[in-house]
N, C-alpha and C positions, 0 to 999 in steps of 0.2 A: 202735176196737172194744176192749171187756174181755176180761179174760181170762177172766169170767162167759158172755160172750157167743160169744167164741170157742171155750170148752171145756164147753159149756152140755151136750151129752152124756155126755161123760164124767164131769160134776159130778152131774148128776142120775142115774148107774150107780152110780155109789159113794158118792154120798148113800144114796139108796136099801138099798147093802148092809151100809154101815156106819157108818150117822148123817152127819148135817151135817158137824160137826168133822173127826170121820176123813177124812170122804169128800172134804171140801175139801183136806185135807192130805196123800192119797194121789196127786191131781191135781196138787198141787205138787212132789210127788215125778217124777211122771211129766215134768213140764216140767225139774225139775234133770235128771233124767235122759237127756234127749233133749238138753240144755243141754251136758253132758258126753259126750255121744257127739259133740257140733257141735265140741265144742272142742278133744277128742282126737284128731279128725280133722286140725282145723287143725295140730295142733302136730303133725303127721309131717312136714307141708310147713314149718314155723317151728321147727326143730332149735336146741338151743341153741350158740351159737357153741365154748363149755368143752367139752360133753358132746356130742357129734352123736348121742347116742342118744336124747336129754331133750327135750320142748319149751323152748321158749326160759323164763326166766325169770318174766315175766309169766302167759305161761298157765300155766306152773305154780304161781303164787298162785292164779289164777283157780278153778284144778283141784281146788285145795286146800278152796279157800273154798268151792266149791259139795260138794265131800264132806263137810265140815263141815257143813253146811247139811243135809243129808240125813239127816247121823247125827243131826241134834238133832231133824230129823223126825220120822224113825222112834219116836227115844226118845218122844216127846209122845205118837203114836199108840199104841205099847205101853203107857202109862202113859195113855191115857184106856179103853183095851181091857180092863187091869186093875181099873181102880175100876168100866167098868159091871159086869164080871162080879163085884167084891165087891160093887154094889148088888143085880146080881140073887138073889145068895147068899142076902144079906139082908132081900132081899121074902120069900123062899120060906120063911125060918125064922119070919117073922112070921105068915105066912098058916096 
């Protein structure tokens, strides 16, 4: 099954409230997000052997890589947020 099919709610709520793109993109967020609560879970029980405070190694590249991944999210979604609102700027001066 997709992740069209399986999130086919949530795709179509924030399609709905913030365009296709966004709204694709805020559901991806939602999945890193739940992604990173699964994996910060794990790493209390996978302690890194140096640090017993840390997860282990691994999962903190993993950790890493999926906050990485969100902040380049965000930023797309802020910067597709910002050009509709300078389009609408620019309907309204024309009209």
């Amino acid at each position: 099954m997709s992740v069209f099919d399986e999130r086919r709610g949530d795709l179509e709520r924030y399609e709905f409230m913030m365009g296709a793109e966004r709204g694709r993109l805020a559901v991806a967020l939602d999945l890193l997000t739940d992604s990173l609560i699964m994996v910060g879970q794990h790493g209390v029980y996978c302690a890194s052997s140096r640090n017993p405070s840390k997860p282990a190694l691994d999962l903190q590249a993993v950790l890493s890589g999926m906050e990485g991944a969100k902040a380049l999210i965000q930023s797309v979604m802020e910067e597709i947020r910002v050009q509709r609102e300078v389009g609408r700027a620019g309907d309204g001066a024309m009209g």
